[in-house]
C-alpha positions in Angstrom: 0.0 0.0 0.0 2.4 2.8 0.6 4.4 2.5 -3.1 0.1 3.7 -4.2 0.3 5.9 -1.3 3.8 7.4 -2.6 2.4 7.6 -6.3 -0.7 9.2 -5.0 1.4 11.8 -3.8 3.5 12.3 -6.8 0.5 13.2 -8.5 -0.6 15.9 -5.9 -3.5 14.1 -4.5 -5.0 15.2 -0.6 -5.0 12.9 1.8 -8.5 12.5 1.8 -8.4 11.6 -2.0 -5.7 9.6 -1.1 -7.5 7.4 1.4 -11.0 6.9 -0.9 -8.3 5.5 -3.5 -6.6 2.6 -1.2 -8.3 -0.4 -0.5 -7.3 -2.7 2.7 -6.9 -5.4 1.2 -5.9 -8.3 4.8 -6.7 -7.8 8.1 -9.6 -7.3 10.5 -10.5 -4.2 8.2 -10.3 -5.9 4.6 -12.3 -4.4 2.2 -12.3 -0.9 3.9 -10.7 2.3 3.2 -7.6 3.7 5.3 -8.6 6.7 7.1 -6.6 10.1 6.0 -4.8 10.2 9.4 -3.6 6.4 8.6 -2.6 7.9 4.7 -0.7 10.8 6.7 0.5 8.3 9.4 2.1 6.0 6.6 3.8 9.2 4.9 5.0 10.6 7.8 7.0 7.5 9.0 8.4 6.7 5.0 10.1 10.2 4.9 11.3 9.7 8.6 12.7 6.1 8.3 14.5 8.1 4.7 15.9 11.1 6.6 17.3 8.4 9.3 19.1 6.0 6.3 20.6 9.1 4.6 22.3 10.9 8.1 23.7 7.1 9.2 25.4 7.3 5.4 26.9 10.6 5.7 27.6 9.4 9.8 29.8 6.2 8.3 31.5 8.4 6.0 33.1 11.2 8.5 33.7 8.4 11.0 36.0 6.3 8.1 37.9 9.2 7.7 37.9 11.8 4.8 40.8 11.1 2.3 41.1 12.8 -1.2 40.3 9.8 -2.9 37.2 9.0 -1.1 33.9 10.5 -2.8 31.9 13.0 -1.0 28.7 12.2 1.2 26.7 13.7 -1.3 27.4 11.3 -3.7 27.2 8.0 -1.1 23.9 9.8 0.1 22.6 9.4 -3.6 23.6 5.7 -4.1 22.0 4.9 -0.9 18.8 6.7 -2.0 18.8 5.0 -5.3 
């Protein structure tokens, strides 16, 4: 559900519009629609969890030691992005 709910976003959608889109599809609540707060919830922790992955990249860089040969932290931010 959250690759829809990150395509969703992509394409400017609300939350609300978001949530009528989805479609639980295991669970206790199979068949039903997320509420906005869950869309928001999902969202919310994505970007977090993200933020979290790219600062322990750039942390492992600076604590190997910066050489001249070694590339930036911009650059290992990217590939771990990718």
């Amino acid at each position: 559900m959250l690759a829809m709910i990150l395509h969703l976003r992509e394409q400017g959608l609300s939350l609300r519009d978001m949530a009528a889109k989805l479609v639980i599809t295991t669970g206790k609540k199979k068949g039903q629609h997320p509420s906005p707060a869950t869309v928001m919830r999902m969202l919310r922790e994505h970007d977090e969890a993200g933020r979290y992955d790219r600062w322990f990249v750039i942390h492992l860089y600076f604590s190997a030691g910066v050489s001249a040969r070694t590339p930036g932290p911009s650059c290992l931010v990217r590939r771990a992005c990718s």
